[in-house]
ZANU-500363 format. One record per atom (N, C-alpha, C): residue in one letter; z, x, y. Coordinates in steps of 0.2 Angstrom, whole numbers, plus 5000, padded with zeros to 4 digits. Each point is the difference from the previous one (the first is absolute). Layout:
aZXY/...
END
This chain:
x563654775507/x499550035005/x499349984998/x499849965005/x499049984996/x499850045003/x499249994998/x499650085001/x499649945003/x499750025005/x499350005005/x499550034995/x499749954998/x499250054999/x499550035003/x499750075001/x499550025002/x499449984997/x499549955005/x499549974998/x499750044996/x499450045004/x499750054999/x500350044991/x500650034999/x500250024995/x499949924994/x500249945002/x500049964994/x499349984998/x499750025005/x499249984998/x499950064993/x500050075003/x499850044995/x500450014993/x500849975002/x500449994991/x499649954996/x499949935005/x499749964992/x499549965003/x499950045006/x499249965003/x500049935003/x500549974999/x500349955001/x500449995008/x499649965002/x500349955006/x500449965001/x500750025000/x500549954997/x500149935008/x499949954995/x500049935006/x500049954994/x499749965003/x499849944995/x499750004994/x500249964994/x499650004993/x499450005000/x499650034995/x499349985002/x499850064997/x499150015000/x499850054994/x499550025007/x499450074999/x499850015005/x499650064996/x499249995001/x499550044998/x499850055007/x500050064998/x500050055005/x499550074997/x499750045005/x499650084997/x499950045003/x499750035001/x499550045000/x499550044998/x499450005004/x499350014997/x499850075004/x499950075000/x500150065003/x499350044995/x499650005003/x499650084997/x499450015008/x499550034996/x499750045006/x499650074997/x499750015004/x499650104998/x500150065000/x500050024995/x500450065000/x499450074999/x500250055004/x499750074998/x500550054999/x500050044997/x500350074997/x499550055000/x500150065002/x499650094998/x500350024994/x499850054997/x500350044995/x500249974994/x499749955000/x500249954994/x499950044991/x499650035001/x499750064995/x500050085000/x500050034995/x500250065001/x499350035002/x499349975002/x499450005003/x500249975007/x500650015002/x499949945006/x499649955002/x500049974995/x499949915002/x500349975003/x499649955001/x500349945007/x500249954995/x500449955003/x500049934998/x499749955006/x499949964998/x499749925004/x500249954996/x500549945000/x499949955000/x500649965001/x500149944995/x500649965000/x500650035000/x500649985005/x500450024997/x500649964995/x500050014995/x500449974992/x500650005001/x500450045000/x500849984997/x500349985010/x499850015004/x500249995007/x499850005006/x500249975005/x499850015004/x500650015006/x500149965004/x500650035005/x500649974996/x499949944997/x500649984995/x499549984995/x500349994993/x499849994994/x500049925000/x499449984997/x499849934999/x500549954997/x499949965003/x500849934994/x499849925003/x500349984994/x500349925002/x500549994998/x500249965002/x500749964997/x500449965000/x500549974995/x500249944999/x500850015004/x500449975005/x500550025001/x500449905001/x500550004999/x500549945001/x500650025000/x500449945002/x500950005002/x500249944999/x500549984998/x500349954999/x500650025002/x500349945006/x500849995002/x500450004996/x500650024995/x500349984997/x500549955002/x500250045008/x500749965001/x500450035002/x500449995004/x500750085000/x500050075001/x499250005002/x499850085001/x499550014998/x500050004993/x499750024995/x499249975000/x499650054999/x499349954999/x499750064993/x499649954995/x499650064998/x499250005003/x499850044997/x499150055003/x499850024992/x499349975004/x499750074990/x499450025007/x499550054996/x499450025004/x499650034993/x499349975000/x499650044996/x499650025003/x499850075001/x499450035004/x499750064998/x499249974998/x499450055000/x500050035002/x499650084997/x499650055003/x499250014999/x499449985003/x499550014998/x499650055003/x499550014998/x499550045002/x499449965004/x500149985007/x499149965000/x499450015000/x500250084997/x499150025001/x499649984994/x500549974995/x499749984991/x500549965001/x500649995001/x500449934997/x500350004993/x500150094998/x500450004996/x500950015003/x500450004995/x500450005000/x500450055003/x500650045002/x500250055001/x500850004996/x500450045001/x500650034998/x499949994993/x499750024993/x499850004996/x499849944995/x499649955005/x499849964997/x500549945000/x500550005005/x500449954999/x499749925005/x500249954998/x499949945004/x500250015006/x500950024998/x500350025005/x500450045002/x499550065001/x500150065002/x500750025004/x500050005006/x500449995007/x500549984998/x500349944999/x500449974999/x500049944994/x500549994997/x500049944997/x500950004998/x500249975003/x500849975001/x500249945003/x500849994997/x500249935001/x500850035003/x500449985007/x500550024997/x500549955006/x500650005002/x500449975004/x500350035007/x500149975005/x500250045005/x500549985004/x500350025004/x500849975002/x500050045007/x500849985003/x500050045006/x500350084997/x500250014993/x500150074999/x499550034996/x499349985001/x499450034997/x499749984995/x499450034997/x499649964997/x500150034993/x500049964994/x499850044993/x499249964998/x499750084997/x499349984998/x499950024993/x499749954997/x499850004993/x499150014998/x500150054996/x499250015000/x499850075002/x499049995000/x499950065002/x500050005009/x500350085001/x500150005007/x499850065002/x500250005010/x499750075003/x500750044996/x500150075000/x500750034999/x500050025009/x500550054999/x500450015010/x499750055002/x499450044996/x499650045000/x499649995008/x499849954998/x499549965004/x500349965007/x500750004998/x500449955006/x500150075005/x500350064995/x500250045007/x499350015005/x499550014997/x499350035005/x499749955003/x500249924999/x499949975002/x499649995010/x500850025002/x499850015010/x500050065002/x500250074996/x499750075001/x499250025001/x499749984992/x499350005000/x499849955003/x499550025006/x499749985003/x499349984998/x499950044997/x499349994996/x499949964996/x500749994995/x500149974995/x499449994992/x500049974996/x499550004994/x499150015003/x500150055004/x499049975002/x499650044995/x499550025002/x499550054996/x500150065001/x500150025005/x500350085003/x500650015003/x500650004995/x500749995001/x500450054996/x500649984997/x500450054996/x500049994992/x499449934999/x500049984993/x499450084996/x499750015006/x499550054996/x500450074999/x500650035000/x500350034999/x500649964992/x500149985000/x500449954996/x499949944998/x499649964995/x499849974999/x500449904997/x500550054998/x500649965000/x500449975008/x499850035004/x500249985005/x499849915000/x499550015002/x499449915000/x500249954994/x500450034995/x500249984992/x500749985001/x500450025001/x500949995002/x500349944998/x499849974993/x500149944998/x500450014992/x500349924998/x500250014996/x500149934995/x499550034993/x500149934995/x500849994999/x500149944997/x500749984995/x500550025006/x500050005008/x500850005004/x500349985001/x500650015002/x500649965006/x500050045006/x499949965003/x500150045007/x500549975006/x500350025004/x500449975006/x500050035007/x500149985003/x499950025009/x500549945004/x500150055005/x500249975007/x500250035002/x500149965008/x500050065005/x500749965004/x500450045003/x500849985003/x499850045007/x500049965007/x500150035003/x499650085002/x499049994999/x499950074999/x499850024993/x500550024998/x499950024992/x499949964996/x499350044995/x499949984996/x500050054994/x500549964994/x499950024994/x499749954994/x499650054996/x499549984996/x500050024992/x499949984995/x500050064993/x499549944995/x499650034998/x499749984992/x500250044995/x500249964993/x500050004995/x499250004994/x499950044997/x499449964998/x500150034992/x499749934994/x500450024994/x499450044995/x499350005003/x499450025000/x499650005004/x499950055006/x499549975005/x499550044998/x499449994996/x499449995002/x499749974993/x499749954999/x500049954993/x499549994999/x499350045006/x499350004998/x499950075001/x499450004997/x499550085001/x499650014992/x499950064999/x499850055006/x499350015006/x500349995007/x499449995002/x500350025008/x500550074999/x500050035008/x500749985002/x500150025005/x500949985003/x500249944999/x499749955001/x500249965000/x499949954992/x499950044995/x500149974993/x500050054995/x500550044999/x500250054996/x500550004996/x499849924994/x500350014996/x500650004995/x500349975005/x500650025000/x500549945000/x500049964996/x500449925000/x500750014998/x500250064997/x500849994999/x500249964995/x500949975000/x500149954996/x500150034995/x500150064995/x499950014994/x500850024996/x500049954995/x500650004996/x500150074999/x500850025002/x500450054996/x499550045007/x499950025003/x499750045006/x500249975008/x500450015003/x500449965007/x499750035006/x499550085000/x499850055003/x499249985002/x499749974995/x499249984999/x499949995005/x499450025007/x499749965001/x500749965006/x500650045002/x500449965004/x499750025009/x500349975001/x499950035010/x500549945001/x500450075008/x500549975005/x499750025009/x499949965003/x499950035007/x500749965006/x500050035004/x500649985003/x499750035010/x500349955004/x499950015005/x500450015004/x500250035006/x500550005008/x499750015004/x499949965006/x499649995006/x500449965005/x499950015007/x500449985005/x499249985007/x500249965001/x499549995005/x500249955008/x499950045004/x500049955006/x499550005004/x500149965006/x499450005004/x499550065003/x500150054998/x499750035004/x500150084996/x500250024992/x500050034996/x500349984995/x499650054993/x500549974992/x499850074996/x500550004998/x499950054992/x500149974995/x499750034993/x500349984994/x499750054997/x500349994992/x500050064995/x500049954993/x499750014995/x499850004993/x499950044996/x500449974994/x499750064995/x499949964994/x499750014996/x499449984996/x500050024991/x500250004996/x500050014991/x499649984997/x499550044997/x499649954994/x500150034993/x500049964997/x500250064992/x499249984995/x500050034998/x499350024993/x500249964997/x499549984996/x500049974992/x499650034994/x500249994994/x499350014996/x499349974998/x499750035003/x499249974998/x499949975010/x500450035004/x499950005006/x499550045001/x499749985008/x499350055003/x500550065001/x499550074999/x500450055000/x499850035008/x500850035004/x500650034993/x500549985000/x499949935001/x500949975000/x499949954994/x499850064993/x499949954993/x500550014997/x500750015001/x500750014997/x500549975006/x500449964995/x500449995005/x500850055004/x499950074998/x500550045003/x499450025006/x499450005001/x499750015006/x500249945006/x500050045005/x500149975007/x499550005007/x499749965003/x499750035003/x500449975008/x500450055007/x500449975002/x499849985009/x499949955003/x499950025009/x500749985003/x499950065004/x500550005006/x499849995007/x500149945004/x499850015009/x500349985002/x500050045006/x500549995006/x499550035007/x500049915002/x499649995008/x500249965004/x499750015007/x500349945007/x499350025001/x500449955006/x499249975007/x500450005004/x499850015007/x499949975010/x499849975000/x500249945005/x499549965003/x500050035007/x499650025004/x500049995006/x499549985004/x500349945003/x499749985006/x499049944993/x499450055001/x499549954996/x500050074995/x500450034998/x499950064994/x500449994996/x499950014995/x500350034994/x500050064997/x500450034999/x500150064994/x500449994997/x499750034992/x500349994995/x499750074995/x500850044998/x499950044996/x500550004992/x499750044997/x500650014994/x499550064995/x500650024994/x500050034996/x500049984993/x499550004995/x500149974994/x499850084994/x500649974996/x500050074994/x499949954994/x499650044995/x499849984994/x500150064995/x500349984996/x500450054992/x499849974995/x499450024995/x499950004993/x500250034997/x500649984996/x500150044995/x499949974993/x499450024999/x499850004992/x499950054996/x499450024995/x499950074997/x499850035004/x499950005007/x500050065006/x500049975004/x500450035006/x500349965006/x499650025005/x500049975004/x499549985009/x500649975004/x500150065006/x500349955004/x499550005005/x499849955007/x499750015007/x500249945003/x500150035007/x500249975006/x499649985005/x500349955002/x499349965006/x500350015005/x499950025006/x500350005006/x499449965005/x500449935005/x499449985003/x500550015006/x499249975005/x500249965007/x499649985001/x500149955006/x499249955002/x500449945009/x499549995001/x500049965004/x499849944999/x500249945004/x499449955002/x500249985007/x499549995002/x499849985008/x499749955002/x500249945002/x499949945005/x499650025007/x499249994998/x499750015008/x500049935002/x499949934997/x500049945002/x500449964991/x500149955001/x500349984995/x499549994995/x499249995002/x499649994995/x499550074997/x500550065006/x499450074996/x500750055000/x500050024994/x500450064999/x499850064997/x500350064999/x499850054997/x500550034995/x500050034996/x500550014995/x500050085000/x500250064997/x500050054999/x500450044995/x500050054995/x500550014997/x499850084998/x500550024998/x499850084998/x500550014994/x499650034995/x500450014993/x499950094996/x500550004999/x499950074997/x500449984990/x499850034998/x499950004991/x500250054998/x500550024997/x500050064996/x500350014995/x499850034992/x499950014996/x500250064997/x500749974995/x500450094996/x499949944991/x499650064998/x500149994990/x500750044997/x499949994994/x500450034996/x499850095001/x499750015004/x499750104999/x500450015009/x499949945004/x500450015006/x499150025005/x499549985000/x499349995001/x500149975006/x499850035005/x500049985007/x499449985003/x499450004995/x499350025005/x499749904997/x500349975002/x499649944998/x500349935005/x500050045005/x500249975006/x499549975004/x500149945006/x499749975003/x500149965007/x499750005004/x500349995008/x499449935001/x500249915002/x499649985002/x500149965007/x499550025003/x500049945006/x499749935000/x500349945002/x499749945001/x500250005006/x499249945003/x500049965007/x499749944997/x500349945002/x499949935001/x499749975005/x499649975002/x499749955006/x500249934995/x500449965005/x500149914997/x499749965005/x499649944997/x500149955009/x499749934994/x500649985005/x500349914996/x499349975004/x499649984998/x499449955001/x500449955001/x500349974997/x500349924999/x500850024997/x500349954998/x500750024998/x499950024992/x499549984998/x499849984993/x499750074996/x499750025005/x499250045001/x500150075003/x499950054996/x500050085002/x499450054999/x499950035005/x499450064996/x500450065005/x500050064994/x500250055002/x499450054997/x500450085002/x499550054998/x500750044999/x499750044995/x500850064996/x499650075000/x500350055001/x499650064998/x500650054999/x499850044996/x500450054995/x499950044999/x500450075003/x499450064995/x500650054997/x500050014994/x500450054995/x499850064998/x500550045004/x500050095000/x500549994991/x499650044995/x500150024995/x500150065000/x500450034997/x500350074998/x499350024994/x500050094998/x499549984992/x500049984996/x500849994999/x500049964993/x500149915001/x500049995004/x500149935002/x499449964999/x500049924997/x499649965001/x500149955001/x500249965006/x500349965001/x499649975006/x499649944997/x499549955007/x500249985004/x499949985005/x500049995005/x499949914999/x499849954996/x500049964998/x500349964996/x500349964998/x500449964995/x499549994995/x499950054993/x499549994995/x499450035002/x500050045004/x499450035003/x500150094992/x499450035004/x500150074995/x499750055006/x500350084998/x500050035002/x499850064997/x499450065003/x500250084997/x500750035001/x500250054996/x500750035000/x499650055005/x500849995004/x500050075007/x499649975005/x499649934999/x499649985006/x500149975006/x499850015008/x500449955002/x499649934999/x500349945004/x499749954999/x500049935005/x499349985003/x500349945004/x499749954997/x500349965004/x500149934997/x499949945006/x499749955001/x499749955005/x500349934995/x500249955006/x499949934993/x499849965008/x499749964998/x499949935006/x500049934995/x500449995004/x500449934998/x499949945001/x500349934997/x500149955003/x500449944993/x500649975003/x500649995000/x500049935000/x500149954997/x500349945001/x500649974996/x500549975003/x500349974998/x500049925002/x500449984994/x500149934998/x500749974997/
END
């Protein structure tokens, strides 16, 4: 039985365009203005660049293919994350943050070597509409925009519709400390098999005109890891399960994602979204999404909850070339403080809006 590739899906496994041998420098360059209120417990504003994102996160990248023969072809991909408003680095400091693997691919799917996305990231892929912007589901979970994994093995393919997925990782995270995306955590350690491990695994079905899937996600602790997952009996766990419509120039796309800490005091909270996108002409769309947040500790603490609204304005200037506007405003519970912004701040209990104006090129 050969598998048909879904294009779309093989770009986002290895980035990769499978056709001819050949190597091929690609990115994107995203920032733009941003304001926030309540950025203070005096109620200050913010003004200025916006740093870790804007509608997508900043990159370049190294991607190739070589035909083997008889099906088989292998791909590697290296690709940066940076910041353009300084030209520093992002994902903590790495060359190659995003991505950096090499691996083989066939008519019964692809194995990859290296650092990779996990299924985290694949299931929310076509549900979130919004995807990694500035004002999305990263500012509740910050590991969402991170969903990566040093030292893996990974595999994917899709039969027919379904697509199955899983990473192994023998230590995923090999830099830090310096935030989600480098905490410390390289694994590998004699006489310890637990260290610093993570599994994710995916199930998805997609056709023309709807799809679901579901993932669930393991990371385990180490010692001398960012805390609290500096032991390795700590786990920190995601769970989701989302679809999308298409109908007719729309899109809906919803789902549910659960997060379980269980370290020396446990956090569970759940994301519930939904969102649109709306084709008015191919070159102006509008995007939309509604998220609720909610938060239980180990005392069973209900008041640190939050509800956000996004609305998007897109319009393709050239195929190359985008400027949008994003706006955001987050209703906080008292005990909540949770921005409206990816790296933004907030007073506890505040609400909060959030503006970005943007502009987008790709290469």
């Amino acid at each position: 039985m050969k598998m048909k590739w879904s294009a779309a899906l093989l770009v986002a496994v290895t980035g990769l365009a499978h056709g001819q041998s050949g190597v091929t420098l690609y990115g994107i360059i995203d920032t733009g203005l941003s304001y926030y209120n309540h950025a203070t417990a005096s109620g200050g504003t913010f003004i200025g660049m916006a740093s870790l994102t804007g509608r997508l996160p900043s990159r370049w990248g190294l991607k190739g293919t070589e035909d083997l023969g008889g099906g088989f072809k292998t791909f590697f991909v290296l690709e940066n994350g940076f910041q353009p408003t300084n030209g520093t680095l992002n994902y903590g400091g790495r060359l190659f943050g995003i991505q950096s693997n090499v691996g083989i691919s066939s008519d019964y799917g692809s194995i990859t070597l290296g650092r990779q996305m996990g299924m985290t990231m694949y299931a929310l892929f076509n549900a979130d509409v919004i995807g990694p912007s500035i004002h999305s589901l990263s500012v509740f979970d910050s590991y969402l925009p991170n969903a990566r994994s040093d030292n893996a093995i990974g595999y994917m393919g899709k039969f027919h519709g379904v697509t199955i997925g899983g990473t192994y990782s023998f230590g995923r995270d090999a830099a830090g400390p310096a935030g989600p995306g480098a905490t410390n955590c390289p694994g590998q350690v004699p006489g310890n098999m637990l260290a610093c491990r993570q599994y994710t695994a995916l199930l998805a079905y997609d056709s023309a005109s709807f799809g679901v899937a579901a993932s669930y996600d393991v990371l385990r602790g180490g010692a001398g890891a960012t805390a609290p997952l500096n032991n390795s009996r700590y786990t920190d766990t995601h769970s989701v399960v989302d679809g999308y419509v298409t109908l007719g120039s729309a899109k809906i796309g919803f789902g549910w994602i659960r997060n379980n800490l269980a370290a020396a005091t446990h956090l569970q909270t759940d994301i519930f979204f939904a969102g649109a996108t709306y084709y008015v002409t191919p070159a102006f769309f509008f995007d939309t999404q509604g998220v609720r947040y909610l938060q239980r500790g180990s005392e069973g603490t209900k008041d640190a909850n939050s509800t956000l609204l996004i609305g998007r304005a897109n319009y393709l200037v050239s195929k190359r070339t985008m400027v949008y506007t994003s706006v955001g405003y987050m209703f906080n519970s008292a005990q909540a403080a949770n921005a409206v912004a990816a790296g933004g701040t907030v007073a506890t209990g505040m609400n909060q809006l959030g503006v970005m104006v943007g502009l987008q090129q790709k290469f």
